[in-house]
The first five atom37 places (N, CA, C, CB, O) and aatype in JSON, in Angstrom:
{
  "aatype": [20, 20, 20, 20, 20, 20, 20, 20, 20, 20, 20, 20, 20, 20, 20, 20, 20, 20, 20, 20, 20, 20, 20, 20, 20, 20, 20, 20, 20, 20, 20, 20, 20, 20, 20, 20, 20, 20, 20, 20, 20, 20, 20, 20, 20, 20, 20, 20, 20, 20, 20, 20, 20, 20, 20, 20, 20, 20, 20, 20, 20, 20, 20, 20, 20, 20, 20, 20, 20, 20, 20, 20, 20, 20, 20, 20, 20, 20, 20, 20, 20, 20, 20, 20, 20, 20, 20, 20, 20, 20, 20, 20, 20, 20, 20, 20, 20, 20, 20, 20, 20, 20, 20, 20, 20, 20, 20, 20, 20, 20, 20, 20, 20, 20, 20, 20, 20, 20],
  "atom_mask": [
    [1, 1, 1, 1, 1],
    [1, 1, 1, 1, 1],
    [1, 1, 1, 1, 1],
    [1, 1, 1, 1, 1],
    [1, 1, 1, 1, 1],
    [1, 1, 1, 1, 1],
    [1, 1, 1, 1, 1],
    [1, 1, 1, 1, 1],
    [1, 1, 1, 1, 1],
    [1, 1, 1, 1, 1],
    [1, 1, 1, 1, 1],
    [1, 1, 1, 1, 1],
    [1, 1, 1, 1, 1],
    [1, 1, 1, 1, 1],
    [1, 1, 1, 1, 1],
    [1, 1, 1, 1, 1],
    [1, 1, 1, 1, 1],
    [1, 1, 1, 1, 1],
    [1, 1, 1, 1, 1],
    [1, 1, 1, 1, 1],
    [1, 1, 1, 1, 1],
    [1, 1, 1, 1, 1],
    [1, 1, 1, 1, 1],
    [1, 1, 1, 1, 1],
    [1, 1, 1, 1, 1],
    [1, 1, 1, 1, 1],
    [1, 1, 1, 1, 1],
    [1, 1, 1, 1, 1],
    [1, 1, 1, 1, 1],
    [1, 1, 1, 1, 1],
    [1, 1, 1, 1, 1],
    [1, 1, 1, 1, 1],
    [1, 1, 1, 1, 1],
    [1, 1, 1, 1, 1],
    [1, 1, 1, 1, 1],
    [1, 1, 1, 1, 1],
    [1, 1, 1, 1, 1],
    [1, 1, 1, 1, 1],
    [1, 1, 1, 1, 1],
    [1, 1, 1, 1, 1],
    [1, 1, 1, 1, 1],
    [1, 1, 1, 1, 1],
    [1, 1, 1, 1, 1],
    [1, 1, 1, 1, 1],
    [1, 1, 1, 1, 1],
    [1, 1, 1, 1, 1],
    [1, 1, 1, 1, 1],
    [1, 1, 1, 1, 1],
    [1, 1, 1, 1, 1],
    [1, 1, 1, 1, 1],
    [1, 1, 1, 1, 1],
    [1, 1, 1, 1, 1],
    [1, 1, 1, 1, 1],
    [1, 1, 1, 1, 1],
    [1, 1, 1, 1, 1],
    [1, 1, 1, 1, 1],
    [1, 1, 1, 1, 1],
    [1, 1, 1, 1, 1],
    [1, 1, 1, 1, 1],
    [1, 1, 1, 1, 1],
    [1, 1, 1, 1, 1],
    [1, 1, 1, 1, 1],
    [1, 1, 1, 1, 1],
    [1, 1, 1, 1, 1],
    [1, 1, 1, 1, 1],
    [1, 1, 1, 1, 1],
    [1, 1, 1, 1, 1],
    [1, 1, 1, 1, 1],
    [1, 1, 1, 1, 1],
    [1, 1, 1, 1, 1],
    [1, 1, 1, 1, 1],
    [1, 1, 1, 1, 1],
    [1, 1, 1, 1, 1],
    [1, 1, 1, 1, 1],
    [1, 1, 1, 1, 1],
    [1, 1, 1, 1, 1],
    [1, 1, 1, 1, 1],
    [1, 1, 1, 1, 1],
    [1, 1, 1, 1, 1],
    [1, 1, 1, 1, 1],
    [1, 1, 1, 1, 1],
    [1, 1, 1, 1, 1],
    [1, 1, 1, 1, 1],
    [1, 1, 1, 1, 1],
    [1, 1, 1, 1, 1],
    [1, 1, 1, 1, 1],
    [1, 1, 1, 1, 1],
    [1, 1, 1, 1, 1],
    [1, 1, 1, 1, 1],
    [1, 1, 1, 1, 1],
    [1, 1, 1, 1, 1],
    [1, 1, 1, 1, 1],
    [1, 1, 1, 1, 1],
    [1, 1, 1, 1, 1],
    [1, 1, 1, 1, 1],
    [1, 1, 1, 1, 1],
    [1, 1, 1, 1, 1],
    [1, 1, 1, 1, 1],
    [1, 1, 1, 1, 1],
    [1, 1, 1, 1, 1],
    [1, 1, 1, 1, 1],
    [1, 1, 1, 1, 1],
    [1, 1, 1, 1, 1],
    [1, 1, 1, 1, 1],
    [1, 1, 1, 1, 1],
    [1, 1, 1, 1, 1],
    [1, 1, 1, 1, 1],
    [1, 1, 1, 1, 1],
    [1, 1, 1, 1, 1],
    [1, 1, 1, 1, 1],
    [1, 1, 1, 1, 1],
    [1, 1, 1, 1, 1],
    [1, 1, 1, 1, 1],
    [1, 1, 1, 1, 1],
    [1, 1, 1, 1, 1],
    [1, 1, 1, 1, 1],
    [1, 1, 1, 1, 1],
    [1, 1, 1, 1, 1]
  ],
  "atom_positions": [
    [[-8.38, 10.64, -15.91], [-7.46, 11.75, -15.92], [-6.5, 11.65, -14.74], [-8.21, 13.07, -15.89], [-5.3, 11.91, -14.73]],
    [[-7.29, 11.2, -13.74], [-6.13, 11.19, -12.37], [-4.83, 9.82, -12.57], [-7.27, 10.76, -10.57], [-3.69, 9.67, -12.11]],
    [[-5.6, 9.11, -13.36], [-4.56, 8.07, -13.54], [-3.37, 8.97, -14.49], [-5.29, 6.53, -14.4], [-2.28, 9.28, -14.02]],
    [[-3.7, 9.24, -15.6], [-3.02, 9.85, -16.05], [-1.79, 10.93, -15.91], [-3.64, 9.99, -16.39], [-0.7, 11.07, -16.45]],
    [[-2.46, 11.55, -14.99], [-1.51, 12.63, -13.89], [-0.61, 11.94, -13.05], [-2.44, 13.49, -12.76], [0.55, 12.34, -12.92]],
    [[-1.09, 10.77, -12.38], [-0.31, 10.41, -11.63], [0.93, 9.64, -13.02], [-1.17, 9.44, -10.38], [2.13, 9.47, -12.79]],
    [[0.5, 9.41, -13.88], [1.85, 8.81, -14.73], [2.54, 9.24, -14.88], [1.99, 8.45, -15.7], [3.61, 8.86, -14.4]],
    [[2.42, 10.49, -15.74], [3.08, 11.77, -16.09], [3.81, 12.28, -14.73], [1.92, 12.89, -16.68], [4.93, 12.72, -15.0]],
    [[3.54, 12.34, -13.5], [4.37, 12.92, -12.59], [5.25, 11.56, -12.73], [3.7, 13.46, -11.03], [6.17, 11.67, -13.54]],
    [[5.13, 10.34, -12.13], [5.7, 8.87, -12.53], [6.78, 8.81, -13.16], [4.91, 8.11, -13.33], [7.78, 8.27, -12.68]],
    [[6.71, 9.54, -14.69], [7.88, 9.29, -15.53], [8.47, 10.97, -15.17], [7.45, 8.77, -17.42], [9.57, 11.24, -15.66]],
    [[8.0, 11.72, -14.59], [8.98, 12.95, -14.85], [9.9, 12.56, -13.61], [8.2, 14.72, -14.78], [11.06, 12.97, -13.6]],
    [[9.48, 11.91, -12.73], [10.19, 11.97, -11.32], [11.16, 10.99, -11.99], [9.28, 11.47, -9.72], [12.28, 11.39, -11.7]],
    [[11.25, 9.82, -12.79], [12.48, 9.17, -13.21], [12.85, 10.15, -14.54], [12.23, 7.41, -13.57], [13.81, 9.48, -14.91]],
    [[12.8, 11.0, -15.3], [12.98, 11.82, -16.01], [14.2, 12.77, -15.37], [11.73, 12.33, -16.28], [15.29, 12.9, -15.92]],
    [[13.91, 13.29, -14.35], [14.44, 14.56, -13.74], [16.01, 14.42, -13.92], [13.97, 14.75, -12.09], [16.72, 13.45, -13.64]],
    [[16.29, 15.49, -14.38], [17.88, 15.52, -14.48], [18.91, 13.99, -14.99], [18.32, 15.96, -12.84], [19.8, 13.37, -14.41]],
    [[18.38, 13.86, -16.03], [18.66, 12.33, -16.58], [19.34, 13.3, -18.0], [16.87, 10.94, -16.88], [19.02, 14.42, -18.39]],
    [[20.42, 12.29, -18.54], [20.93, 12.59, -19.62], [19.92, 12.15, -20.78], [22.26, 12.02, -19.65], [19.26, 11.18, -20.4]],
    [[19.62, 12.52, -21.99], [18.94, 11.36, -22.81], [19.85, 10.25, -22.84], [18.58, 11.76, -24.32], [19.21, 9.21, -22.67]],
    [[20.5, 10.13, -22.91], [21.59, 8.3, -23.39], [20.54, 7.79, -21.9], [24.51, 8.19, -23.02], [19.69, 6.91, -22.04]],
    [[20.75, 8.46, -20.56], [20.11, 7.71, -19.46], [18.65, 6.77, -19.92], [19.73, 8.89, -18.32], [18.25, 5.61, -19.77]],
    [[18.27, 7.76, -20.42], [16.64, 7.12, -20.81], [16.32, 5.93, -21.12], [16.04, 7.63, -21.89], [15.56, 5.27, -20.41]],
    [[16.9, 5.46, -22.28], [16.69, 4.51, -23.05], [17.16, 3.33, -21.88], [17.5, 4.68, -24.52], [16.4, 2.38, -21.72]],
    [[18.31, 3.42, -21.14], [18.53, 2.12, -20.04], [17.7, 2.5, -18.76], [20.32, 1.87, -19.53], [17.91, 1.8, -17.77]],
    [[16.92, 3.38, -18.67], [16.34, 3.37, -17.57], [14.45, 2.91, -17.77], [16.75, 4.89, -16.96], [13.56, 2.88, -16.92]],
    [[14.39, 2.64, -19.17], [12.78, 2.57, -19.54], [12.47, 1.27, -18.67], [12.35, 2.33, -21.43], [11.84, 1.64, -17.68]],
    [[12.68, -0.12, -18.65], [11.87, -0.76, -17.51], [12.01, -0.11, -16.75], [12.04, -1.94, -17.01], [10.79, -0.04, -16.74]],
    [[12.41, 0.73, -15.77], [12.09, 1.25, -14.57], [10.91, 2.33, -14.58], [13.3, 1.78, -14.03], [9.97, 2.39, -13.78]],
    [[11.15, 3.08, -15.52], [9.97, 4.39, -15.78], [8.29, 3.09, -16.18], [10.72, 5.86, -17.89], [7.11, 3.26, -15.86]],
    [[8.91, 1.95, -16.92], [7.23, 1.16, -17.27], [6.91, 0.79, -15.99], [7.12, -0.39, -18.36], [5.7, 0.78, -15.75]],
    [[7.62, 0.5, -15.17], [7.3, -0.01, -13.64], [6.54, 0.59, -12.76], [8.33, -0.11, -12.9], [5.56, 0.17, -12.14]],
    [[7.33, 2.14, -12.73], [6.73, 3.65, -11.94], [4.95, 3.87, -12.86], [8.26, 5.52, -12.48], [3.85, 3.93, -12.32]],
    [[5.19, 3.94, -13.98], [3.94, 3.9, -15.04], [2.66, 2.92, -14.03], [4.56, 2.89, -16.87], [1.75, 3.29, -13.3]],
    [[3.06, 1.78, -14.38], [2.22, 0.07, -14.1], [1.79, 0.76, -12.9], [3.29, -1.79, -13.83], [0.58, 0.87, -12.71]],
    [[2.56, 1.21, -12.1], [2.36, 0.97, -10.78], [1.23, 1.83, -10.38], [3.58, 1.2, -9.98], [0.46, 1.53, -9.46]],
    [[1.13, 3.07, -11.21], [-0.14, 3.7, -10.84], [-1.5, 3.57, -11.0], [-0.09, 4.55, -11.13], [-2.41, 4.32, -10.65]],
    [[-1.52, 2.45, -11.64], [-2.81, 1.59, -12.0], [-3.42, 0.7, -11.33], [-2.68, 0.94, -12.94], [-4.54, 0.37, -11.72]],
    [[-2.83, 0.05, -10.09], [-3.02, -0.81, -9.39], [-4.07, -0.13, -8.4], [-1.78, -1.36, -8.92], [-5.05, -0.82, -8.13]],
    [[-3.98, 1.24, -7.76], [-5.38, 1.27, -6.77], [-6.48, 1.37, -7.63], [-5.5, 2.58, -5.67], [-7.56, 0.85, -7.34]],
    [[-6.29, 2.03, -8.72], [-7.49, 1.77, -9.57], [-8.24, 0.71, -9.53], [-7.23, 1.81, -10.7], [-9.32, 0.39, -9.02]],
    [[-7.26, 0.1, -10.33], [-8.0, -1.51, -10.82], [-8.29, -2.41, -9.56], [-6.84, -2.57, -11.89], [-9.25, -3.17, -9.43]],
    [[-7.14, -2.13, -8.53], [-8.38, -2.67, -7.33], [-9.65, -2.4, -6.72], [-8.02, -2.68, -6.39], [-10.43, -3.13, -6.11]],
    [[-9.66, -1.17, -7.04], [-11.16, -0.62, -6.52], [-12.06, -0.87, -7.42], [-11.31, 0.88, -6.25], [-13.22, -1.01, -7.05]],
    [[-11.78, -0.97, -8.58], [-12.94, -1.34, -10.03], [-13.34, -3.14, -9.66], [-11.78, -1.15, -12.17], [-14.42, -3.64, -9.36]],
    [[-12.19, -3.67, -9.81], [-12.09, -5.21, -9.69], [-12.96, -5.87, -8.54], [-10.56, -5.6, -9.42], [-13.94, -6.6, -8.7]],
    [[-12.38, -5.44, -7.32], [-13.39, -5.9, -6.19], [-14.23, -5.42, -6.06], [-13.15, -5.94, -5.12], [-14.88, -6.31, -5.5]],
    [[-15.15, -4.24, -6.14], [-16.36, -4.13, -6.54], [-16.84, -5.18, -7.49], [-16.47, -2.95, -7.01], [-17.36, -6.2, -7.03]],
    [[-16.67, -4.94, -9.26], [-17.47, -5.92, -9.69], [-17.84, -7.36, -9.47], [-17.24, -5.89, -10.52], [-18.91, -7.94, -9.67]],
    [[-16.5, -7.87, -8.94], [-16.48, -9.46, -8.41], [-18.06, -9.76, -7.29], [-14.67, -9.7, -7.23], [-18.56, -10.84, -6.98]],
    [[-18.55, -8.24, -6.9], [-19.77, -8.58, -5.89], [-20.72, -8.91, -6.72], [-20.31, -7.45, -4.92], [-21.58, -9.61, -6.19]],
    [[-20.89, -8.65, -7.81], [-22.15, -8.43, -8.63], [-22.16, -10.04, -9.22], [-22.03, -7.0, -9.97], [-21.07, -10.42, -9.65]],
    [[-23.25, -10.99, -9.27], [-23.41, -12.51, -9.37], [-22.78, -12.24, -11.0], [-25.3, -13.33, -9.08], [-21.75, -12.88, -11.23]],
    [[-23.25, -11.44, -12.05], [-23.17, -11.96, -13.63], [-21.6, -11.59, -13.97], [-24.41, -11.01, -14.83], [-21.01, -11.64, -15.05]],
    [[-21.2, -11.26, -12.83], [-19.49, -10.77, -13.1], [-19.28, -12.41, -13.25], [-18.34, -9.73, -11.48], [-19.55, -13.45, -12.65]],
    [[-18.37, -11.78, -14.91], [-17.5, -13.09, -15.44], [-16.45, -13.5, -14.16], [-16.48, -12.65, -17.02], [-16.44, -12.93, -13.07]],
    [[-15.6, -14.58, -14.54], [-14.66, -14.42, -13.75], [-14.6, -15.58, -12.41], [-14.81, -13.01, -13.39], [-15.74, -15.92, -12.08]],
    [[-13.82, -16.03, -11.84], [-13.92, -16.75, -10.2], [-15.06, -15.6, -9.28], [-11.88, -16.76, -9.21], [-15.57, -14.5, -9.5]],
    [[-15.07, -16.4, -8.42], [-16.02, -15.58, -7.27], [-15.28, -15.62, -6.11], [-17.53, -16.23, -6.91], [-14.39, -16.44, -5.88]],
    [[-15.65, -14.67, -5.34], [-14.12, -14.09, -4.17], [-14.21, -15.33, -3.47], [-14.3, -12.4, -2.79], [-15.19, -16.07, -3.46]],
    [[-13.05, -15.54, -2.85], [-12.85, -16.37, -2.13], [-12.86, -16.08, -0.7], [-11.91, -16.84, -2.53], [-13.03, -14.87, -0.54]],
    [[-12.76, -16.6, 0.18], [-12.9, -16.18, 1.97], [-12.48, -14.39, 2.15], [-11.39, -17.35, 3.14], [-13.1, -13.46, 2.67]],
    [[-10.79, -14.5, 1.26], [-10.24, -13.26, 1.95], [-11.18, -12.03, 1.36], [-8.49, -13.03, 1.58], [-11.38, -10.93, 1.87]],
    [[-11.57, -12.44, 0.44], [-12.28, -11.4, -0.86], [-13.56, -11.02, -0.26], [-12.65, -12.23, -2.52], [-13.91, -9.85, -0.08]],
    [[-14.27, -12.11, 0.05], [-15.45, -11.74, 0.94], [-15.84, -10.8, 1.91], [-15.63, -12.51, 1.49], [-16.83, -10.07, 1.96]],
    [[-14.34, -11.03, 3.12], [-14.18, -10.42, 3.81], [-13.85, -8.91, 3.67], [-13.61, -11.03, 4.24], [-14.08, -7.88, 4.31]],
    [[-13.18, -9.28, 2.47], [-12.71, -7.43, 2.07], [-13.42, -6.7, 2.13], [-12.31, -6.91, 0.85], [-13.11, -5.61, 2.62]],
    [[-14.88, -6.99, 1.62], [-16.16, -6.99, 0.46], [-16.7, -6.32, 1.55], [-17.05, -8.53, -0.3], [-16.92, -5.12, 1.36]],
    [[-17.05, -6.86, 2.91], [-18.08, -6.86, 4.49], [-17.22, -5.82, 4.56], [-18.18, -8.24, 5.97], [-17.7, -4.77, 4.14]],
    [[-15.84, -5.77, 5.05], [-15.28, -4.55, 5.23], [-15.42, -3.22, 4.3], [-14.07, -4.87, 5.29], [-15.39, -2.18, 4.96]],
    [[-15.54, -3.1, 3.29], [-15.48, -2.13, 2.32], [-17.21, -1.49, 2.68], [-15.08, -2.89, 0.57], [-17.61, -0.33, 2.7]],
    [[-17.93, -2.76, 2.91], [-19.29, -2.23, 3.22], [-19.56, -1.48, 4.79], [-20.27, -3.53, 3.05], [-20.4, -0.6, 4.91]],
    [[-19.03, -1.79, 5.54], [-18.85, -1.09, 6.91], [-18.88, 0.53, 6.51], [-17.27, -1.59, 7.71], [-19.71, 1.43, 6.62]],
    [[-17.32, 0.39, 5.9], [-16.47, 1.68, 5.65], [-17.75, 2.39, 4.75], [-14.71, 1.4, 4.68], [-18.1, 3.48, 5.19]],
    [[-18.23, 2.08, 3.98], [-19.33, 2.91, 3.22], [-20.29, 3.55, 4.35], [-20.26, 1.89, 2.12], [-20.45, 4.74, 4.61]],
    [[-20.85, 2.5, 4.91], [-21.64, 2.68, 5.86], [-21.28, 3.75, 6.54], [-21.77, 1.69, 6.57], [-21.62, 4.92, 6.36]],
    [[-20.37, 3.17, 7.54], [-19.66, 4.44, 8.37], [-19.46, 5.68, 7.71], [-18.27, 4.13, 8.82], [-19.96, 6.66, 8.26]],
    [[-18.76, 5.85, 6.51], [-19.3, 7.36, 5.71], [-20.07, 7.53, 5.64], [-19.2, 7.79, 4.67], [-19.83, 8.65, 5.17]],
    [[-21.5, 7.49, 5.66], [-22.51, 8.35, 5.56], [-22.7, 9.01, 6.71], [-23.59, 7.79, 5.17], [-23.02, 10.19, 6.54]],
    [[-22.57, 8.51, 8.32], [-22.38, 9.51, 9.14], [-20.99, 9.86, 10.36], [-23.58, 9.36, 9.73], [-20.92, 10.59, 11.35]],
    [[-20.09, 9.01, 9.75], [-18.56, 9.67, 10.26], [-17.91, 10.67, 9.14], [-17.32, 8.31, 10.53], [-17.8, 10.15, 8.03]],
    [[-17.52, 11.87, 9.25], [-17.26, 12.76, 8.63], [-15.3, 12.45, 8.14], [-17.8, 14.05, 9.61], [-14.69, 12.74, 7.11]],
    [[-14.83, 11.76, 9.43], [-13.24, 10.95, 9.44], [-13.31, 9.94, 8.2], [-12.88, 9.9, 11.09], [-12.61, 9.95, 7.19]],
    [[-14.4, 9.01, 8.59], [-14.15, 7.94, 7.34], [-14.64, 8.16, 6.51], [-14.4, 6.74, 7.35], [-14.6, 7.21, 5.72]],
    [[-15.39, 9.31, 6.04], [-15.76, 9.89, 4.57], [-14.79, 10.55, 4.08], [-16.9, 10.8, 4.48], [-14.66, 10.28, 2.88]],
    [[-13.67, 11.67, 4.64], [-13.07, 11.3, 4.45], [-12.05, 11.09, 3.61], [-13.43, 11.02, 4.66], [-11.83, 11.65, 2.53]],
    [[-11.24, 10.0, 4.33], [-10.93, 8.54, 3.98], [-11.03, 8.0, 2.61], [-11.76, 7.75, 4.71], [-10.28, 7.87, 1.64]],
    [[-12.36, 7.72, 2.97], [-13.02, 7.08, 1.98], [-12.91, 7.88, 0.67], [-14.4, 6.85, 2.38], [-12.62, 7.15, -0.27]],
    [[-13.06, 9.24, 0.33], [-13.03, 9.83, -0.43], [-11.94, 9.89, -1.43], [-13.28, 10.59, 0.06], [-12.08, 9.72, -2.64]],
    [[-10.56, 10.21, -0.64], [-9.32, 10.22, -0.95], [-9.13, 9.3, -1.79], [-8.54, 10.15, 0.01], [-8.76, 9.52, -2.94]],
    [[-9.39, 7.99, -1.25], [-8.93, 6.81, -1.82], [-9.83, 6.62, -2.78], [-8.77, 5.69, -0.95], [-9.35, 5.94, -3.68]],
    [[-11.33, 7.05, -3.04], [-11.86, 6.41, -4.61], [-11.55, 8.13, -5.58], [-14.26, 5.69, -4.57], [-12.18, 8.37, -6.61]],
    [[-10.57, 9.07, -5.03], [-10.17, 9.53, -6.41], [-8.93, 9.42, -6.29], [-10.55, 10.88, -6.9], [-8.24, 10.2, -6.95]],
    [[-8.32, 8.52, -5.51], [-6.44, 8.52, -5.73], [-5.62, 8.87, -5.27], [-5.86, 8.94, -6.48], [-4.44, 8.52, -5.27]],
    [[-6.65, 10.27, -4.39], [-5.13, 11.06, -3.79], [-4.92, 10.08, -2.32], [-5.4, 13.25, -3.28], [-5.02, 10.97, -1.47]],
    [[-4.8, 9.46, -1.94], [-4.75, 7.99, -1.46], [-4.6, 6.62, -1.09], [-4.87, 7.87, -1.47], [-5.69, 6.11, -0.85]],
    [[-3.68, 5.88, -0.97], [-3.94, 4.16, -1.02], [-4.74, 3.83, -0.95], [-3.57, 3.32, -0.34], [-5.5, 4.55, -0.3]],
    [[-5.16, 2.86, -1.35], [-6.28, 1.78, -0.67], [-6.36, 1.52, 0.64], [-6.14, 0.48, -1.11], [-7.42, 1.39, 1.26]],
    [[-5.05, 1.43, 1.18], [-4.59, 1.05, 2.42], [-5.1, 1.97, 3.47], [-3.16, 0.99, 2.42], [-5.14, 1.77, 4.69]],
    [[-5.42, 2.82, 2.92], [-5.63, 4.25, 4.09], [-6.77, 3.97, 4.57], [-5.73, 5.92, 3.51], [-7.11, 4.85, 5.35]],
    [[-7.82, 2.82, 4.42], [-9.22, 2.45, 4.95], [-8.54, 1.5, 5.62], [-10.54, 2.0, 3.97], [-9.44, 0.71, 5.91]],
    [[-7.54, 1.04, 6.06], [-6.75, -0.18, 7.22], [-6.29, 0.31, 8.55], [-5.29, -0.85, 6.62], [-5.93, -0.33, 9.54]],
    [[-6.44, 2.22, 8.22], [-5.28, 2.16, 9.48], [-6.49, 2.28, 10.76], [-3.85, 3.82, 9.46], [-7.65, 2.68, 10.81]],
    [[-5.56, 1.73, 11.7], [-6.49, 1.96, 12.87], [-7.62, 2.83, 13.15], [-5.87, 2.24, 13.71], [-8.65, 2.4, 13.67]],
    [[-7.39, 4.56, 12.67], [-8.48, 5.13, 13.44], [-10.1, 4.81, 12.2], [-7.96, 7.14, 13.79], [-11.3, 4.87, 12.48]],
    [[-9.51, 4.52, 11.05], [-10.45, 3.95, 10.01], [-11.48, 2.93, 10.27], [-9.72, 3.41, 9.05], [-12.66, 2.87, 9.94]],
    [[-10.64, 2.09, 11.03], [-11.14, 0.95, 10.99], [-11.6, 0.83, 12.39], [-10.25, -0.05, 10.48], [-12.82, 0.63, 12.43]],
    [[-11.07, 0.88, 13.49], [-12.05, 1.26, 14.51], [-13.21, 1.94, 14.73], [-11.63, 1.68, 15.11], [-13.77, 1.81, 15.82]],
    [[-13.78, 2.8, 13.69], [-15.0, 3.85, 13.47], [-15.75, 2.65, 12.48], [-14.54, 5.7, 12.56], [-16.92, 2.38, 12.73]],
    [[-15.2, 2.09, 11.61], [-15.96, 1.43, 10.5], [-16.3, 0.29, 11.12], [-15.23, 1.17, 9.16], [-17.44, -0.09, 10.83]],
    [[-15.53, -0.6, 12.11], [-16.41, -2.3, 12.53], [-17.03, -1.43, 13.29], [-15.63, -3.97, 13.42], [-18.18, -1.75, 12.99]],
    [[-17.22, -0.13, 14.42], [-18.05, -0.01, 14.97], [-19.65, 0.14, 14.41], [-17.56, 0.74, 15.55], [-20.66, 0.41, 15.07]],
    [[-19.53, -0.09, 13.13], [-20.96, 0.39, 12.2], [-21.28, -1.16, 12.05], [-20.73, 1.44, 10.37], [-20.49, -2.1, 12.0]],
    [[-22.86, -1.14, 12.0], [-23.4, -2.16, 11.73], [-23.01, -2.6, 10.6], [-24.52, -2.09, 11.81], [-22.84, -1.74, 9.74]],
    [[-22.75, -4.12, 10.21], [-22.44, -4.24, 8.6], [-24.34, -4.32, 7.82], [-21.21, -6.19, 8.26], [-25.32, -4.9, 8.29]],
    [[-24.27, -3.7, 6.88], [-25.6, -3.25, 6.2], [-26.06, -4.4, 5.4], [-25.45, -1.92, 5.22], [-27.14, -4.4, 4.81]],
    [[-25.14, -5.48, 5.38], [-25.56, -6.91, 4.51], [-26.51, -7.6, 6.07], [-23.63, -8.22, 3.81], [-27.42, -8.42, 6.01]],
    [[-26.04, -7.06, 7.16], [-26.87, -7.82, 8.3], [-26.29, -8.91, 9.34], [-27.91, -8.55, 7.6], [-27.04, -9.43, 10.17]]
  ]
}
């Protein structure tokens, strides 16, 4: 549903005060605004499953790995930083980037956590 919402705002914001004749030459741009709200999703679905061994597919490579240790910190650290929960929160329902677990005060609280792989 949140994906959804975010589309619908997506195409009204290229919608707004548009002639109809506008429409029709402005549709790649509205499929673009559309596409585009799918991407934190599917990154957060995607790199998760890539951890799991029977996931079809390549297996992460160095940077992916690393993501992977990081993403596990940041979990970690949410269960008792109340900042990077959060954080953390925002971003697995959307109202959020992904990016928002990068910025400094995030990520200074999260390497300070043991990583839980060991």
């Amino acid at each position: 549903m949140t994906i959804a919402a975010l589309q619908a705002q997506a195409i009204a914001g290229r919608l707004t005060g548009r002639e109809p004749a506008d429409i029709t030459a402005r549709t790649p741009g509205i499929q673009q605004a559309v596409a585009k709200c799918l991407k934190p999703a599917w990154l957060i679905a995607t790199g998760e499953d890539s951890r799991y061994p029977d996931t079809d597919g390549p297996r992460p490579v160095r940077l992916g790995r690393m993501q992977q240790d990081y993403l596990a910190r940041v979990l970690a650290a949410a269960n008792t930083d109340p900042v990077v929960a959060g954080a953390f929160f925002a971003v697995l329902s959307l109202n959020r980037p992904p990016q928002t677990l990068l910025t400094p005060r995030i990520a200074t609280r999260a390497l300070r956590t043991p990583s839980p792989r060991g």
